[in-house]
C-alpha positions in Angstrom: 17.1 -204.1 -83.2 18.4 -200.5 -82.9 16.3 -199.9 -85.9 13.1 -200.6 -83.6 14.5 -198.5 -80.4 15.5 -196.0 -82.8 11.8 -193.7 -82.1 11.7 -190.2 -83.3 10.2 -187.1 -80.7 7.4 -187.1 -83.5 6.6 -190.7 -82.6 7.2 -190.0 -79.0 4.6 -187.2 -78.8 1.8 -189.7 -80.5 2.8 -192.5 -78.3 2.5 -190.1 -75.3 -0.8 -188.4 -76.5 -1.9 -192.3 -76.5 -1.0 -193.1 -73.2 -2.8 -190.2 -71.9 -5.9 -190.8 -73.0 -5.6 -194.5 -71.7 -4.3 -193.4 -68.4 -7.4 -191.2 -68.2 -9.5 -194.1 -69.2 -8.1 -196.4 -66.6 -8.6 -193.3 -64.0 -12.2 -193.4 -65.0 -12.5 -197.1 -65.1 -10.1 -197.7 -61.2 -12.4 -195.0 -60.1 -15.8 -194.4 -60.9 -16.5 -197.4 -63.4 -15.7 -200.2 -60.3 -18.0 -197.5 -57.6 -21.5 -199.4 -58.6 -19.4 -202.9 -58.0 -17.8 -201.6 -54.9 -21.1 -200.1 -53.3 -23.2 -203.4 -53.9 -20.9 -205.0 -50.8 -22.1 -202.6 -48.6 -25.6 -202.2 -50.5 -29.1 -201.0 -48.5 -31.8 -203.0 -48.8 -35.2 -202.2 -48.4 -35.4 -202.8 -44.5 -32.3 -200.2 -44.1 -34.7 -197.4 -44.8 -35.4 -195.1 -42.2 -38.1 -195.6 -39.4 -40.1 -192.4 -40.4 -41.9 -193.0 -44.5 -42.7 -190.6 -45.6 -45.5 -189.7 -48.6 -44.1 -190.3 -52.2 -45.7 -189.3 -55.4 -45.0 -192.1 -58.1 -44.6 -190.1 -61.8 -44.5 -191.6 -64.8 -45.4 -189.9 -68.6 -47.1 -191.9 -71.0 -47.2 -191.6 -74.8 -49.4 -193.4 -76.8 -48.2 -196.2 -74.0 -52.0 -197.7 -73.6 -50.5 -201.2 -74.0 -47.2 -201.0 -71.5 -49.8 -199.4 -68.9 -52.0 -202.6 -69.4 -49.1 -204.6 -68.4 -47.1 -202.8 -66.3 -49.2 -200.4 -63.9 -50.5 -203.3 -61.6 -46.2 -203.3 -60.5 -46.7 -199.4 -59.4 -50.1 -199.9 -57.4 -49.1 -202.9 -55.3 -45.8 -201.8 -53.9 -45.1 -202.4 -49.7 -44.7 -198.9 -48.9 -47.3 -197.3 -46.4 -48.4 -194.1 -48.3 -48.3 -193.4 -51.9 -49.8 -192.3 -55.3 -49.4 -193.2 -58.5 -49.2 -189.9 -61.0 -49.8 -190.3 -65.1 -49.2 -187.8 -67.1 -50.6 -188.4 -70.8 -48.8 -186.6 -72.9 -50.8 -186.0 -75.9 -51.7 -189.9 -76.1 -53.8 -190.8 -79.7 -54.7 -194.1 -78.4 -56.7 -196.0 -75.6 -54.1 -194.7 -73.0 -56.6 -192.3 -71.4 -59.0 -195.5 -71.3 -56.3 -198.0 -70.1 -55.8 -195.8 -66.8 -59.5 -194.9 -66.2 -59.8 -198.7 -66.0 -57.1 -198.7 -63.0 -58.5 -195.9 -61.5 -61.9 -197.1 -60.9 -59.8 -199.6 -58.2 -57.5 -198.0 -56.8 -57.8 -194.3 -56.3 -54.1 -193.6 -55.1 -53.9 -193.6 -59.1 -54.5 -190.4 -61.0 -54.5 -188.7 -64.2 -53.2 -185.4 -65.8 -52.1 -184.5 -69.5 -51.0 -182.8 -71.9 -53.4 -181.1 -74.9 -53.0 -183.0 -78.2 -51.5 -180.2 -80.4 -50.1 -178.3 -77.0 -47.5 -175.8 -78.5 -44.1 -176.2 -76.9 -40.5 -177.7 -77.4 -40.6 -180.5 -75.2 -44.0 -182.1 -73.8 -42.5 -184.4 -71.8 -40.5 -181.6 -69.3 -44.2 -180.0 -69.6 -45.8 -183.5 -68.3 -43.2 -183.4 -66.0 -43.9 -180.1 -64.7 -47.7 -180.7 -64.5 -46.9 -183.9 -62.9 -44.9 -182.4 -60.2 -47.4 -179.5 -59.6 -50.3 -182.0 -59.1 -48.6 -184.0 -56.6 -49.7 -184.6 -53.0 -46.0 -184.9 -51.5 -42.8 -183.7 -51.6 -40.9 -186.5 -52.8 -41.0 -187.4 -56.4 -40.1 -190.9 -57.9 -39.8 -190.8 -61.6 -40.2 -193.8 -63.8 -41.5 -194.7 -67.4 -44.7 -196.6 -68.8 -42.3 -199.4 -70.1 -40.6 -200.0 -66.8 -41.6 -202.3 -64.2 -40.1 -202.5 -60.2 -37.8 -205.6 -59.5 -40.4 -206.1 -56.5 -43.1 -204.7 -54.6 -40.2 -203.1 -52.4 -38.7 -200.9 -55.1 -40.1 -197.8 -53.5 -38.8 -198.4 -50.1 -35.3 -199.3 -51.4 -35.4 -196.1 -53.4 -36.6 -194.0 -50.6 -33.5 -195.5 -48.4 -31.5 -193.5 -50.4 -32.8 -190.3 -48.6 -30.2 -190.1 -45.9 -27.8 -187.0 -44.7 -30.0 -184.1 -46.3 -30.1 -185.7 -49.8 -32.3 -184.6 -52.0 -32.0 -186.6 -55.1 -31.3 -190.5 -55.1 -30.3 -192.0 -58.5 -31.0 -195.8 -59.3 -30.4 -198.2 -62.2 -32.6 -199.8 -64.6 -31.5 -202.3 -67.0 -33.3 -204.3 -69.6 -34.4 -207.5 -69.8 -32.0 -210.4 -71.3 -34.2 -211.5 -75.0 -32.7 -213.1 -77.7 -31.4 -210.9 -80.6 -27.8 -208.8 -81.4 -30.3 -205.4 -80.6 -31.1 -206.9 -76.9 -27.2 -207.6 -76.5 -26.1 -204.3 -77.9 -29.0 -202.6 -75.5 -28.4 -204.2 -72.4 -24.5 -203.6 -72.8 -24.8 -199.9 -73.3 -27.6 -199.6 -70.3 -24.7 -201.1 -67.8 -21.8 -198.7 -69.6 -23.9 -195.9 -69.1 -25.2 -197.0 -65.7 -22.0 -197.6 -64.4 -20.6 -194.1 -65.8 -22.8 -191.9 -64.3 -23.8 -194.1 -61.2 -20.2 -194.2 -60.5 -19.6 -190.5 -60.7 -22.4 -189.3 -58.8 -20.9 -192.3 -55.8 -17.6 -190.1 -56.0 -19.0 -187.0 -55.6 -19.3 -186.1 -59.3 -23.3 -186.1 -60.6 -24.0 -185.0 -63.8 -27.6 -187.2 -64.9 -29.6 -189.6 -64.3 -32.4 -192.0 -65.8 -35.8 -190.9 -66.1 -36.4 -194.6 -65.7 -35.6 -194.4 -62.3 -34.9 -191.6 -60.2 -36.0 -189.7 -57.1 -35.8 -186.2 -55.9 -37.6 -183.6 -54.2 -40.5 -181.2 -55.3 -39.1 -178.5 -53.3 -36.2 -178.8 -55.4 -37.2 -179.5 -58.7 -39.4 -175.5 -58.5 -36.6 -174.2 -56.4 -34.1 -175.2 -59.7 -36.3 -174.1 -62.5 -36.9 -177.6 -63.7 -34.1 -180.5 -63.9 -31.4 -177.9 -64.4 -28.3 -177.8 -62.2 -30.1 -179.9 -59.6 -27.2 -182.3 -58.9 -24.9 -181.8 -56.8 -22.3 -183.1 -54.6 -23.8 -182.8 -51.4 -27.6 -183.6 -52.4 -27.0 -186.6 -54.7 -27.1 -190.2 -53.5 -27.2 -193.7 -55.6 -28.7 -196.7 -54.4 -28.0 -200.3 -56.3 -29.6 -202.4 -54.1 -31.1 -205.5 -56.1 -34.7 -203.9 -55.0 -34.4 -200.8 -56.6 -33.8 -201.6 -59.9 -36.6 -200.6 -62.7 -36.7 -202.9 -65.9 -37.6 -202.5 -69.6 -37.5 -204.4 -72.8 -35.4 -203.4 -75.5 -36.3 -202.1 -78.6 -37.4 -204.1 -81.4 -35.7 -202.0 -84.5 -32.7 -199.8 -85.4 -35.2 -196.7 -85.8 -36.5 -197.2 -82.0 -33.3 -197.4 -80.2 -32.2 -194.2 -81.8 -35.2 -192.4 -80.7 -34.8 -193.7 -77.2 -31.0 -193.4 -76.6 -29.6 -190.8 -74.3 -25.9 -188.5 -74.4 -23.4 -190.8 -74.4 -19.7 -189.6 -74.0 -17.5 -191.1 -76.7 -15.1 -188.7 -77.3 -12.1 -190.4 -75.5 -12.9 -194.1 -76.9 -13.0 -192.8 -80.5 -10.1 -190.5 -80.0 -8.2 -193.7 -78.7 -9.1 -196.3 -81.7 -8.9 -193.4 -84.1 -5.0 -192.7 -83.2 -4.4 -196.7 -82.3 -5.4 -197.4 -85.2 -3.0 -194.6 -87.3 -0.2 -195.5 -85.5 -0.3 -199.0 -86.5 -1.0 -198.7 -89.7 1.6 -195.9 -90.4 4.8 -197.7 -88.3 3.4 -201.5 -89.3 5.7 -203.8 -87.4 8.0 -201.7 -85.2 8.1 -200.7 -81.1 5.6 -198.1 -81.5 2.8 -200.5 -82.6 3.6 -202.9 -80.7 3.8 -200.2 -77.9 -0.3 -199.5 -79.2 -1.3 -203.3 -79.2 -0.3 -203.4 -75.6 -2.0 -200.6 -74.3 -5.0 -201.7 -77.3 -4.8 -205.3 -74.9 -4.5 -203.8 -71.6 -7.2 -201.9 -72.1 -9.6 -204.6 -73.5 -8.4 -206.4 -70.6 -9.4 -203.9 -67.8 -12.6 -203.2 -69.9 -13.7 -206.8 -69.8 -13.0 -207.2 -65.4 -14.5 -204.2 -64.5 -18.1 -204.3 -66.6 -18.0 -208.2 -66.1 -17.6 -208.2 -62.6 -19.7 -205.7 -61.9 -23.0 -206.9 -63.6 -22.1 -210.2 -61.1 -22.1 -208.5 -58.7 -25.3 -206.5 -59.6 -27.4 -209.6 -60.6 -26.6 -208.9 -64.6 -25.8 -210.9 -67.3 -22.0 -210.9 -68.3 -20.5 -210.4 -71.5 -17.8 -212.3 -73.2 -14.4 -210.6 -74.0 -15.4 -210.5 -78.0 -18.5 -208.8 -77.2 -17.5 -206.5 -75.4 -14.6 -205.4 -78.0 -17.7 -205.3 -80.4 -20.0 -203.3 -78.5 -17.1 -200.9 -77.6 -16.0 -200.4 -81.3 -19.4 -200.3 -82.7 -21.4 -198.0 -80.2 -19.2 -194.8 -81.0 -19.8 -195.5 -84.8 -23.5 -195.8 -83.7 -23.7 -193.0 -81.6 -22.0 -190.8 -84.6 -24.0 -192.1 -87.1 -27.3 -191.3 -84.9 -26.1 -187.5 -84.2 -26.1 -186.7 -87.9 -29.8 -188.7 -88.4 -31.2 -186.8 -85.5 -30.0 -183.4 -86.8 -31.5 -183.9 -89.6 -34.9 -184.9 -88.5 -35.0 -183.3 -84.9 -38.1 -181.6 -85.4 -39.9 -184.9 -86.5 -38.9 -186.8 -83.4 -40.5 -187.1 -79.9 -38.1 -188.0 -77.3 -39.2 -190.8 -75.5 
């Protein structure tokens, strides 16, 4: 028994460097993770927006999208809001996406159409379709989503626009995926709620740092005044809205090679530092107080992990996850998201981020 108390300051300082990087985590988790959850009691829906509407201009960029347009564009011209166009930027499209929207048009003429050359010589198309998209809009307020997402109803715009209160002039929103069958769609839809809830969260306690191109509002006035999306966030012009309404969804993607191409930043740096050291510890002291010190924190965490994300997507209108999967997903998305960093340095110049 003495033998187990008996812990060394070497031992001490690992344990302790382990505890702070779960205290942090719980900090993050008590704090900004439970926001979303916490906000959805006191949530806005559509009819909370303000009397006055004013103009928005729908964007969206399109890549060789011809087929999610098809099915998905109907969603953007039929919303309930009183004034509003639809804004397409094709960015260097090689099928019928040009065709696919001249078909809309002929309808509904709140729906228009810029692009981007084929060949066009720069290092990201899509912040130049964004550009051109803002420049060719009609109003000052700006609602970007993406070819592949479609509004939970025909009030998404109004519940987004709600957002707009107290001088704001950016309003983040959330857009999960649709549940399908297959470990990619799990995996997905896991890491879209993670992500949403971390930088939903922050921006709720006065900490922005990104948002979705999937859904997400802000002003034209801003966007020029900024030089782009850079530094536009802040504390005082930032506001989320999870109200059921304003969500956007999408479907997952089908292979390995997709997801990669599609995934945003994601931090890891704390999860892997905490498994990578958990892990040492245990394996170098076996059975003694210090790992069993580990698997309690290892528990604890797992624990709080499983609450917060799964009480939240109830609360939010989600699917929940069961305590294995969520171990899973949490062990094997840093691994992912490592794995991906070396791919896409390798082959960064043969990828288009969308």
């Amino acid at each position: 028994m003495e033998e187990w108390l008996d812990i060394s300051l070497k031992e001490w300082v690992l344990l302790g460097t382990l505890a702070v990087i779960f205290l942090v985590q719980f900090y993050w988790y008590a704090r900004y993770m439970c926001a979303p959850a916490r906000k959805v009691r006191r949530k806005a829906s559509a009819d909370e927006a303000s009397g006055e509407k004013p103009g928005v201009s729908v964007i969206l960029c399109a890549h060789n999208e011809s087929y999610n347009l098809s099915q998905y564009l109907q969603a953007l011209l039929t919303q309930d809001y009183p004034e509003y166009e639809v804004i397409v930027v094709d960015d260097s499209s090689e099928d019928d996406t040009r065709t696919v929207i001249e078909s809309y048009q002929v309808h509904d003429p709140r729906l228009r159409r810029t692009f981007v050359p084929i060949g066009a010589r720069v290092r990201s198309t899509k912040k130049l379709a964004l550009t051109l998209a803002a420049k060719a809009a009609k109003y000052d307020y700006l609602l970007m989503t993406e070819a592949d997402c479609v509004p939970e109803s025909q009030h998404w715009i109004s519940a987004m626009m709600s957002g707009y209160k107290e001088g704001k002039d950016i309003v983040l929103g959330f857009s999960p995926y649709f549940e399908e069958k297959g470990h990619l769609n799990r995996l997905m839809r896991y890491e879209a709620l993670f992500n949403g809830l971390h930088y939903l969260g922050a921006a709720i306690c006065g900490h922005p740092y990104t948002g979705t191109g999937q859904n997400m509002a802000f002003r034209k006035s801003l966007f020029f005044e900024s030089g782009g999306f850079g530094h536009m966030m802040n504390k005082h012009n930032t506001a989320v809205v999870v109200a059921r309404e304003s969500y956007t969804w999408s479907r997952t993607k089908k292979t390995m090679k997709e997801w990669r191409q599609q995934r945003r930043n994601n931090r890891i740096a704390l999860r892997v530092l905490f498994y990578l050291l958990g892990i040492a510890l245990i394996a170098w002291y076996q059975v003694s107080i210090v790992s069993l010190a580990v698997v309690a924190l290892f528990l604890f965490r797992w624990w709080l992990q499983t609450a917060v994300l799964n009480i939240s997507a109830r609360r939010m209108g989600l699917k929940r996850f069961s305590m294995w999967s969520i171990l899973w997903f949490d062990v094997t998305l840093p691994v992912a998201t490592l794995w991906m960093m070396v791919i896409s340095t390798r082959t960064r110049k043969n990828i288009v981020n969308y």
